[in-house]
Biopython code that builds the backbone (N, CA, C, O; Angstrom):
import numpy as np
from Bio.PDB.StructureBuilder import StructureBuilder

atoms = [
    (1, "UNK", "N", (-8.024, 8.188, 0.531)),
    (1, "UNK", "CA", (-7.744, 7.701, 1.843)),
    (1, "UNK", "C", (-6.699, 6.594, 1.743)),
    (1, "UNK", "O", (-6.809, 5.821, 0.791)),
    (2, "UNK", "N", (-5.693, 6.420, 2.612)),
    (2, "UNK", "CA", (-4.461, 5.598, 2.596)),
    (2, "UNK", "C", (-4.485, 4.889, 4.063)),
    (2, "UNK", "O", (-4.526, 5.626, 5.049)),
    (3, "UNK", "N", (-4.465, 3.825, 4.188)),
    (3, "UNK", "CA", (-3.714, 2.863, 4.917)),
    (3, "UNK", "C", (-2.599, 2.354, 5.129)),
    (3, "UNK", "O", (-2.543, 1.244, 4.600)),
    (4, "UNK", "N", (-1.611, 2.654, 5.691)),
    (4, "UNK", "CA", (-0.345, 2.090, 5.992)),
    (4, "UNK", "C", (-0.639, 1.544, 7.082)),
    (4, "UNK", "O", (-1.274, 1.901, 8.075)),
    (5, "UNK", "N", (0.209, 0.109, 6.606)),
    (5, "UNK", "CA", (1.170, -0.655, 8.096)),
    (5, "UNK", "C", (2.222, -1.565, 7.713)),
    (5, "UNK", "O", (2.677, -1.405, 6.581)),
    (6, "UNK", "N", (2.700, -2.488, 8.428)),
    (6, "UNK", "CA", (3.667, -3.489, 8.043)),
    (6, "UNK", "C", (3.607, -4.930, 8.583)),
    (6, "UNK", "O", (3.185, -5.212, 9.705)),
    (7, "UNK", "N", (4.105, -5.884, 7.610)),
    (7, "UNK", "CA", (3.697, -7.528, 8.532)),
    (7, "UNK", "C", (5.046, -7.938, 7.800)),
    (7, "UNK", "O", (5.911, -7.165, 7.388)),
    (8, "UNK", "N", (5.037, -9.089, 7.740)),
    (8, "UNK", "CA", (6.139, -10.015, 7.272)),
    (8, "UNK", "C", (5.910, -10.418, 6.026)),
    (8, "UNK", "O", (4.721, -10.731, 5.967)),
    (9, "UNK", "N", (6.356, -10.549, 5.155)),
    (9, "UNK", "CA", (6.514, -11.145, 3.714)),
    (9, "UNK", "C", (6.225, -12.683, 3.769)),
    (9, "UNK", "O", (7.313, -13.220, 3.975)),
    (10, "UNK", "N", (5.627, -13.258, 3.712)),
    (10, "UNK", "CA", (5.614, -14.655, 3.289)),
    (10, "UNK", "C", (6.314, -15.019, 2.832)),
    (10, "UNK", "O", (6.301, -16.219, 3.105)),
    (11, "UNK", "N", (7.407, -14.724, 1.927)),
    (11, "UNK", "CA", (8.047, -15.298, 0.679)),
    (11, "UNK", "C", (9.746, -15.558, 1.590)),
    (11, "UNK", "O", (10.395, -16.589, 1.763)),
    (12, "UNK", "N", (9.992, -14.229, 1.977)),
    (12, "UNK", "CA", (11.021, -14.026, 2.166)),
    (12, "UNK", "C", (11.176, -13.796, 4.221)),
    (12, "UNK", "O", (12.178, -13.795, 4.935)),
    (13, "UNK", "N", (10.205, -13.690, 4.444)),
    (13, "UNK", "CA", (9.880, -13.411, 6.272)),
    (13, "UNK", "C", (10.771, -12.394, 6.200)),
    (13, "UNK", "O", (11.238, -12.433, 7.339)),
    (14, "UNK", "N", (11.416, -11.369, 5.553)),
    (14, "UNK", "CA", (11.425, -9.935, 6.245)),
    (14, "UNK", "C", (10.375, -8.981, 6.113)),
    (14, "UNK", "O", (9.397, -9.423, 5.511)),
    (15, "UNK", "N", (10.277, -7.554, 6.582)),
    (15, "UNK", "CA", (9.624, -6.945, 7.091)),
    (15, "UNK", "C", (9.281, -6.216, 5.517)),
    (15, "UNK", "O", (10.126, -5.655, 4.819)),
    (16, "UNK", "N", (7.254, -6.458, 5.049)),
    (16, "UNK", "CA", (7.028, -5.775, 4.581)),
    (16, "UNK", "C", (6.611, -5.099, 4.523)),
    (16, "UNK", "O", (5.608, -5.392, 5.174)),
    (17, "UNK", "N", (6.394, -3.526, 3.987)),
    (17, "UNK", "CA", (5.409, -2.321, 4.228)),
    (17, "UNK", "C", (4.325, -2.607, 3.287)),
    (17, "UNK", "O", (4.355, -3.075, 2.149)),
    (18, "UNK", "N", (3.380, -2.225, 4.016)),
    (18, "UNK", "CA", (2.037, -2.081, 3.017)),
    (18, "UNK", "C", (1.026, -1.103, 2.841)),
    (18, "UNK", "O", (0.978, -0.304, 3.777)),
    (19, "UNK", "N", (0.307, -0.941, 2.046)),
    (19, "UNK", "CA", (-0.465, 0.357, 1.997)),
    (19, "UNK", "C", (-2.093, -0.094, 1.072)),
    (19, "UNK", "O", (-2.152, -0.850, 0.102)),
    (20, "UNK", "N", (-3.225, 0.599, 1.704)),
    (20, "UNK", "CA", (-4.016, 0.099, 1.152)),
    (20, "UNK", "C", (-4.784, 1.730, 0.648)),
    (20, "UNK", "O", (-4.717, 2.770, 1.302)),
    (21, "UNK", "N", (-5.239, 1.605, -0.215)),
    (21, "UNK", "CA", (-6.166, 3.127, -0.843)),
    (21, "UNK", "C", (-7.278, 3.088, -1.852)),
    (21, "UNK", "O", (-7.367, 2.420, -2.882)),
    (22, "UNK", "N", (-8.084, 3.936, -1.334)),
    (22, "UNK", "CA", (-9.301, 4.093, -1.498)),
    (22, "UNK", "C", (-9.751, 5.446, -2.498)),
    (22, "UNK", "O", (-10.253, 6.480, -2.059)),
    (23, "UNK", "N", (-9.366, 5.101, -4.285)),
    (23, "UNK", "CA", (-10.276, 6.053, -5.214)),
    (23, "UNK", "C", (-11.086, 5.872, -5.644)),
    (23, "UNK", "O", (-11.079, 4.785, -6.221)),
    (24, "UNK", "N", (-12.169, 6.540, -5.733)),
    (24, "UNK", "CA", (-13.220, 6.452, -6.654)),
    (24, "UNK", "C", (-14.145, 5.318, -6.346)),
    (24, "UNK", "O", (-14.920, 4.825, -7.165)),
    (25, "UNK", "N", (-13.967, 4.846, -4.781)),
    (25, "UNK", "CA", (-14.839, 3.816, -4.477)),
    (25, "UNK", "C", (-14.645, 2.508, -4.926)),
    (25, "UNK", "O", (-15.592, 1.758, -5.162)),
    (26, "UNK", "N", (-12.684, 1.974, -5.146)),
    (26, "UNK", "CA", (-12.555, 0.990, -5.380)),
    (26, "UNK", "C", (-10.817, 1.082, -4.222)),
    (26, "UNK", "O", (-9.918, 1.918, -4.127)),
    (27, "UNK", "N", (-11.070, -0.145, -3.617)),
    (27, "UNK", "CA", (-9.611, -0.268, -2.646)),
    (27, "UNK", "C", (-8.499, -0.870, -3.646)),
    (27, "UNK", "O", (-8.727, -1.722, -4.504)),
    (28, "UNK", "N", (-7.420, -0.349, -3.412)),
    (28, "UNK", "CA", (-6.290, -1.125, -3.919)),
    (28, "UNK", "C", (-5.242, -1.092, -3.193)),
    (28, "UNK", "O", (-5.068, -0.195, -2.368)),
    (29, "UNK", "N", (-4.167, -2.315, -3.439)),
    (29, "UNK", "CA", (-3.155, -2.041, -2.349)),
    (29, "UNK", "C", (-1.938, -2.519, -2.994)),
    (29, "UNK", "O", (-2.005, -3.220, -4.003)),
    (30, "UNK", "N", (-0.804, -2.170, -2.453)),
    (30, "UNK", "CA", (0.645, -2.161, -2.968)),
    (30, "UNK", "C", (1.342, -2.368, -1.605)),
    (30, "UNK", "O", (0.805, -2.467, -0.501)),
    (31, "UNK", "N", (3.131, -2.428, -2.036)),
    (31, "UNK", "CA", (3.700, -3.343, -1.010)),
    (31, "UNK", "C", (5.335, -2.268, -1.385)),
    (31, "UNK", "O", (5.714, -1.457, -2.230)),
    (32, "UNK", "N", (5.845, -2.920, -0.171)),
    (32, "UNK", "CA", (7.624, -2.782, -0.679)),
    (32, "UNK", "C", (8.033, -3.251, 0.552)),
    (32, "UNK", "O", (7.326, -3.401, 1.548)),
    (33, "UNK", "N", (9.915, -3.609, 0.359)),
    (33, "UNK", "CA", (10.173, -4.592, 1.081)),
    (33, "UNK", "C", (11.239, -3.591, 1.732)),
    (33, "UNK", "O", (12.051, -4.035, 2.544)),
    (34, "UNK", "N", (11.234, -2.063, 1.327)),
    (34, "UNK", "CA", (12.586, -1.060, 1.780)),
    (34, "UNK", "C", (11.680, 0.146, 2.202)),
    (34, "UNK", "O", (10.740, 0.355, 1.435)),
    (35, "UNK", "N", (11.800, 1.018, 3.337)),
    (35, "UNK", "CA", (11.256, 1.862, 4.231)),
    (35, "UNK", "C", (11.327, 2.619, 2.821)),
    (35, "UNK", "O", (10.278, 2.317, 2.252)),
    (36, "UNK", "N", (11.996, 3.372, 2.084)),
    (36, "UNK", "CA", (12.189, 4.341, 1.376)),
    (36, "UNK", "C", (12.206, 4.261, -0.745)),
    (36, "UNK", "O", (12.450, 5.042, -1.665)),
    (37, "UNK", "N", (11.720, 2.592, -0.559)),
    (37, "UNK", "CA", (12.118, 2.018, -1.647)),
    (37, "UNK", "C", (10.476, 2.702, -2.559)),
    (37, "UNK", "O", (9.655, 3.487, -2.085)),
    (38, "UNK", "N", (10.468, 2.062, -3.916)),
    (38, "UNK", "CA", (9.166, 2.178, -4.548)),
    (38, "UNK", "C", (8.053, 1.187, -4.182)),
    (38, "UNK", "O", (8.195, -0.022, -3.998)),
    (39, "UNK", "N", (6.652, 2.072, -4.091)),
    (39, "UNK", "CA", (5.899, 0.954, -4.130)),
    (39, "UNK", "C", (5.342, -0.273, -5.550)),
    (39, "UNK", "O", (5.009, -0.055, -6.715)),
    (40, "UNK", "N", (5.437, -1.318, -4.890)),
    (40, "UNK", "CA", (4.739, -2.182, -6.440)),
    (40, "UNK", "C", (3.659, -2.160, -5.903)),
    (40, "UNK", "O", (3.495, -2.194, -4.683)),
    (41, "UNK", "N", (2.313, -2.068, -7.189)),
    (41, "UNK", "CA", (1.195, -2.154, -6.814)),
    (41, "UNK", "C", (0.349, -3.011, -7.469)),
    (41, "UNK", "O", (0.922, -3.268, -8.527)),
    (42, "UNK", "N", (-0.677, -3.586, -7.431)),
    (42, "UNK", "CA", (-1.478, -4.879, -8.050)),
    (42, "UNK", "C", (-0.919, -6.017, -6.921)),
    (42, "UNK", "O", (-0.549, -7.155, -7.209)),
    (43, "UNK", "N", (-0.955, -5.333, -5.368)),
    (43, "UNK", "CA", (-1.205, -7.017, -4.672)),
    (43, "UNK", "C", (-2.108, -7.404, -4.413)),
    (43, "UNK", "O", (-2.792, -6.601, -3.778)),
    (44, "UNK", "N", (-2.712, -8.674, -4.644)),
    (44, "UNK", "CA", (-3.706, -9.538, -4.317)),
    (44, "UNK", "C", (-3.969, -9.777, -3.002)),
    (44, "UNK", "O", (-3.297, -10.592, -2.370)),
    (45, "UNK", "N", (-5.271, -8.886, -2.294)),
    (45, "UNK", "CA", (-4.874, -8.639, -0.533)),
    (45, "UNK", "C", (-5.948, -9.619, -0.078)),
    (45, "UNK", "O", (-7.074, -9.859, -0.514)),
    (46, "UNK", "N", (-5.036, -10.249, 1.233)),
    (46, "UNK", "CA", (-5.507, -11.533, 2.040)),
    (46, "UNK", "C", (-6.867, -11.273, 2.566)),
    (46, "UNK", "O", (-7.619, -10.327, 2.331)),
    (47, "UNK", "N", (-7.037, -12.363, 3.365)),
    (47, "UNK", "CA", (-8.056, -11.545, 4.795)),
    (47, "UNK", "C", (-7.825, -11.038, 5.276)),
    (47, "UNK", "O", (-8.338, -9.926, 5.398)),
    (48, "UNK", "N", (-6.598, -11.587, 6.107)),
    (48, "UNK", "CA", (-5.555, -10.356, 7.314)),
    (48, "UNK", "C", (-6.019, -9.441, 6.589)),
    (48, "UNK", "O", (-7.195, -9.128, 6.773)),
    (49, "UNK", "N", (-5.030, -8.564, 5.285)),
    (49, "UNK", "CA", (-5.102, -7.989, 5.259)),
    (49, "UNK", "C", (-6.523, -6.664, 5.357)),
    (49, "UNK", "O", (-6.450, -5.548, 5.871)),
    (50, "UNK", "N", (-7.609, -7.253, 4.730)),
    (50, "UNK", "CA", (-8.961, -6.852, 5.051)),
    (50, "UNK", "C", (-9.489, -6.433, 6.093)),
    (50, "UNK", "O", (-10.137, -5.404, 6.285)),
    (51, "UNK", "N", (-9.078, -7.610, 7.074)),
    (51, "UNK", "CA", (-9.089, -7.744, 8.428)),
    (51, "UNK", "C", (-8.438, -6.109, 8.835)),
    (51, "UNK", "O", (-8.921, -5.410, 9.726)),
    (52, "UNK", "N", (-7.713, -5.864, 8.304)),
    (52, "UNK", "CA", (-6.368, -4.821, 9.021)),
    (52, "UNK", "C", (-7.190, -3.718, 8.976)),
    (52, "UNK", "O", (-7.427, -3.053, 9.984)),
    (53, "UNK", "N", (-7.759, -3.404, 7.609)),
    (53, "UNK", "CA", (-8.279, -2.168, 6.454)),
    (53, "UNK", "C", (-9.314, -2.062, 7.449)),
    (53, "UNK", "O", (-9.301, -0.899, 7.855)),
    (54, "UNK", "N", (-10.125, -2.676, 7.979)),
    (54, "UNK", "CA", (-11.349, -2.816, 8.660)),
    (54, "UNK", "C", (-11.021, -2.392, 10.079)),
    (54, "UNK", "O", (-11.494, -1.430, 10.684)),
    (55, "UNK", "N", (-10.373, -3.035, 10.388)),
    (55, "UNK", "CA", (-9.495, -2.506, 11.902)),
    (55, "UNK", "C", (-9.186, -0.855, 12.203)),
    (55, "UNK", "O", (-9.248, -0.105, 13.177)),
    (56, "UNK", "N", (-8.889, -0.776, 11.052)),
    (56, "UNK", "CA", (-7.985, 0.701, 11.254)),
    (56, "UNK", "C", (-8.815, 1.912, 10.342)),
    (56, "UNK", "O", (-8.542, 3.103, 10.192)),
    (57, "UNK", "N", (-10.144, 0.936, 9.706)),
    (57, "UNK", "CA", (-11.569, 2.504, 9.450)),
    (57, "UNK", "C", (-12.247, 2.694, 10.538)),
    (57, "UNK", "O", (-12.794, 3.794, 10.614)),
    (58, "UNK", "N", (-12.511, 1.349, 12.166)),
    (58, "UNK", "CA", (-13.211, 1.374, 12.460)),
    (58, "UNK", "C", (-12.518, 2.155, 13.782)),
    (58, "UNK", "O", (-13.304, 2.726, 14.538)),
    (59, "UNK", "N", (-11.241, 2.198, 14.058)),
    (59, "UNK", "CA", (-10.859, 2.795, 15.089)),
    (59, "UNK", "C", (-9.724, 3.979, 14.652)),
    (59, "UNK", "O", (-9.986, 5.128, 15.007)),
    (60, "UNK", "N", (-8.731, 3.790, 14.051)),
    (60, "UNK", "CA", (-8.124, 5.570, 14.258)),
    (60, "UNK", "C", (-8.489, 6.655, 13.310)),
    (60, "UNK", "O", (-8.286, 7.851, 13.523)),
    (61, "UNK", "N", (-9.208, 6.000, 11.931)),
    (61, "UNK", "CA", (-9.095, 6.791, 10.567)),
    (61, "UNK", "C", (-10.581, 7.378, 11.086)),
    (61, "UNK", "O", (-10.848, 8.574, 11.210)),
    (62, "UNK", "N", (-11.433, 6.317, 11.345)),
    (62, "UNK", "CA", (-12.534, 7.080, 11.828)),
    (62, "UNK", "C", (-12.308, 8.823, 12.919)),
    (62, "UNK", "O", (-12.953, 9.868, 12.839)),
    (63, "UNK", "N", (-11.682, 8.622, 13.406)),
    (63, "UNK", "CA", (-11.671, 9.585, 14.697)),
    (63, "UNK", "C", (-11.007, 10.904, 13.583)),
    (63, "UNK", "O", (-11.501, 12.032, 13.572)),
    (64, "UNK", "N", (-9.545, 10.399, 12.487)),
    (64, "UNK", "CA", (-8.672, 11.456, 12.252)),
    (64, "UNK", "C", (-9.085, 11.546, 10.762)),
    (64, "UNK", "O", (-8.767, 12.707, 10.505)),
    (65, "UNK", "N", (-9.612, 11.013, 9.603)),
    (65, "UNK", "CA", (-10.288, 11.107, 8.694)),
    (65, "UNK", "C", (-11.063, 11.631, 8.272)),
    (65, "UNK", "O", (-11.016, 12.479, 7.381)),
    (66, "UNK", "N", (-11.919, 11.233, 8.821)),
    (66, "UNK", "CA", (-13.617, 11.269, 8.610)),
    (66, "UNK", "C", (-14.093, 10.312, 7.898)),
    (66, "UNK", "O", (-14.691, 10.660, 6.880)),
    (67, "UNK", "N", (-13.981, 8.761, 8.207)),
    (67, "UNK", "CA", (-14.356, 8.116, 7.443)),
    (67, "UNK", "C", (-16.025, 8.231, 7.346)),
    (67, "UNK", "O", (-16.760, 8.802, 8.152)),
    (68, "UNK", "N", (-16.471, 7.400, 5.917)),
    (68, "UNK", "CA", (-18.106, 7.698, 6.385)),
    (68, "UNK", "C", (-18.462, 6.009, 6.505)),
    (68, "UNK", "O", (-17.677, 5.119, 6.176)),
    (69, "UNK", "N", (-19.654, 5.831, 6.983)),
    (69, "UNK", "CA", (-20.304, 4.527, 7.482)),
    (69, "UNK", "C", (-20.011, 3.887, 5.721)),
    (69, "UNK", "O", (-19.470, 2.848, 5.342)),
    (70, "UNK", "N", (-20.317, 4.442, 5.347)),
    (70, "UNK", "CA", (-20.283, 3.324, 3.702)),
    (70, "UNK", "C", (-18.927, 3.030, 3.611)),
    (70, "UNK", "O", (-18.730, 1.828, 3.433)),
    (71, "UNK", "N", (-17.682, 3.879, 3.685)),
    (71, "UNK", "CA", (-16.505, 3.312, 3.776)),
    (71, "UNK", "C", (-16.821, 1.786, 4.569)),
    (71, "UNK", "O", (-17.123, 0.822, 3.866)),
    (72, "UNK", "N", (-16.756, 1.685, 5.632)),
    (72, "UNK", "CA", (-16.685, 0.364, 6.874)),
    (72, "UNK", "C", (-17.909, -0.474, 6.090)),
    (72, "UNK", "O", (-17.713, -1.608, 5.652)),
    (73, "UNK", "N", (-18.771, -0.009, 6.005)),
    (73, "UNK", "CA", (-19.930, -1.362, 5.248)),
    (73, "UNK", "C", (-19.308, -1.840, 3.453)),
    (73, "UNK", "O", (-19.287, -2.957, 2.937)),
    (74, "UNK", "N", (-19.053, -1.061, 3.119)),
    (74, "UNK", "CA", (-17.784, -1.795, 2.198)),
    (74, "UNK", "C", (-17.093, -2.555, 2.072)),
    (74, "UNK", "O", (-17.058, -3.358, 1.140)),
    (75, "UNK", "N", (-16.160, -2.459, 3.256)),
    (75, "UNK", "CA", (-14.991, -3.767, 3.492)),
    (75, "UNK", "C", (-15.587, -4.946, 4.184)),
    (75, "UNK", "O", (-15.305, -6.138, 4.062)),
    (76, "UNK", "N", (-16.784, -4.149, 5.200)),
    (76, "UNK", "CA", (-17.258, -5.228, 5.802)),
    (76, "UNK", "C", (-18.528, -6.126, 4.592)),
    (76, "UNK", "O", (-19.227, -7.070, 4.961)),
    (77, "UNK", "N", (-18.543, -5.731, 3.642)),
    (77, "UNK", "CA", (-18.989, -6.609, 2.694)),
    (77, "UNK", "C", (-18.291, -7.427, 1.781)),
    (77, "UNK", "O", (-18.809, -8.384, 1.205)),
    (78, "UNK", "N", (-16.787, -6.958, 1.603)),
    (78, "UNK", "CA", (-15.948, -7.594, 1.003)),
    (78, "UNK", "C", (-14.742, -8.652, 2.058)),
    (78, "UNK", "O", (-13.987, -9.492, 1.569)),
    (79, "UNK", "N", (-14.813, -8.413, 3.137)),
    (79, "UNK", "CA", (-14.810, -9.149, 3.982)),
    (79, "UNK", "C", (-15.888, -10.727, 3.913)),
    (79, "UNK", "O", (-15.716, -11.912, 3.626)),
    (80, "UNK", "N", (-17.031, -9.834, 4.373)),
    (80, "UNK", "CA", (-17.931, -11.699, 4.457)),
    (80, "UNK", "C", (-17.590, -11.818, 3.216)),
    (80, "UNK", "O", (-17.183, -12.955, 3.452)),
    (81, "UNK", "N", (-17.343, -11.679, 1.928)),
    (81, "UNK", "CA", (-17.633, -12.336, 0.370)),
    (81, "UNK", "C", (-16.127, -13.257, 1.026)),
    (81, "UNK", "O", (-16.306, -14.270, 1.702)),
    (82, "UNK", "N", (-15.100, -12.888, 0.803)),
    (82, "UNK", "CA", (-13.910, -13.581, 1.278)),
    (82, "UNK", "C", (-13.898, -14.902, 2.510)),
    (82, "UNK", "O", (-13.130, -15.863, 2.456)),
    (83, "UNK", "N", (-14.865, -14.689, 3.517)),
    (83, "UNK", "CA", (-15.168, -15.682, 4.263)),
    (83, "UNK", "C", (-15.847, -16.776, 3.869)),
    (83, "UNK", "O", (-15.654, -17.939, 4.221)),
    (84, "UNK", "N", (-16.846, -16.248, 2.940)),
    (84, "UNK", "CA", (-17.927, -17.439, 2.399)),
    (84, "UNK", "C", (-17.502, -18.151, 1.507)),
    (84, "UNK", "O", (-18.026, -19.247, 1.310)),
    (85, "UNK", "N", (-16.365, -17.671, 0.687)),
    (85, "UNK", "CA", (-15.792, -18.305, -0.012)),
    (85, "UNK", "C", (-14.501, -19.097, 0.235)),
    (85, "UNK", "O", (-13.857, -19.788, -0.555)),
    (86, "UNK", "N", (-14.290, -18.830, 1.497)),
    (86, "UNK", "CA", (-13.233, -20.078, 2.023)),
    (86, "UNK", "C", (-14.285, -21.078, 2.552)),
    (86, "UNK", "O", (-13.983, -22.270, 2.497)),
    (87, "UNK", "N", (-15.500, -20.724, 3.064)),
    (87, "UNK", "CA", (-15.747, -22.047, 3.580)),
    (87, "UNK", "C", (-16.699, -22.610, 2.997)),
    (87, "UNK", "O", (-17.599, -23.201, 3.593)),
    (88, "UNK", "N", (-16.597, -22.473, 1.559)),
    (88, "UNK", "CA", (-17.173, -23.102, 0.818)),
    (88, "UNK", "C", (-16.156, -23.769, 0.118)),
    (88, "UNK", "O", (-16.401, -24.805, -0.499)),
    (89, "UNK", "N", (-15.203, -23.343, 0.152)),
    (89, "UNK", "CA", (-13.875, -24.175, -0.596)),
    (89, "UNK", "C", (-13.155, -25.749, 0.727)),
    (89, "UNK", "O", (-12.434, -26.740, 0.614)),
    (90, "UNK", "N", (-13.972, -25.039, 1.866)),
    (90, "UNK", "CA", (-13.473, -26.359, 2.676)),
    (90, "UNK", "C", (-14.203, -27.731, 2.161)),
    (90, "UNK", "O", (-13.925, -28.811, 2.682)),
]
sb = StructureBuilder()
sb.init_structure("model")
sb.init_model(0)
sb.init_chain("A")
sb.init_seg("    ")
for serial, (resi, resn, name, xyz) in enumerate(atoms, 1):
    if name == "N":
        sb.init_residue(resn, " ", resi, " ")
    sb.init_atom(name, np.array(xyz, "f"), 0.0, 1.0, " ", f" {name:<3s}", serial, name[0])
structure = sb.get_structure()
């Protein structure tokens, strides 16, 4: 299962593509900064980004996929781990 979308680069504020995927019951995600370019992969993904992955099992992939409920209780577990650990770092 694949996730595409696009946000802004932090580094550089142009437009980056991103992609998030799901083998073997582990997510990973990769990036590029050119519509047609290669992807690099091993990025270290935000909340947003989580946020996004979660967004888009719970409304279009669900409908055109078939995601299953353990997909979404997944992220939504790696989600809260990511929350609890910012506000424990406050």
């Amino acid at each position: 299962m694949e996730i595409k979308w696009h946000d802004v680069d932090p580094q550089s504020g142009k437009r980056r593509y991103l992609c998030a995927w799901r083998f073997a019951g582990e997510w990973r995600f990769k990036w590029k900064l050119v519509r047609r370019g290669d992807w690099t992969k091993g990025l270290e993904p935000t909340r947003a980004m989580w946020e996004h992955v979660l967004d888009s099992l719970q409304r279009r992939y669900r409908r055109r996929e078939g995601v299953e409920d353990e997909d979404i209780e997944q992220v939504e577990k790696i989600l809260k781990e990511i929350i609890r650990r910012e506000e424990i770092q406050r």
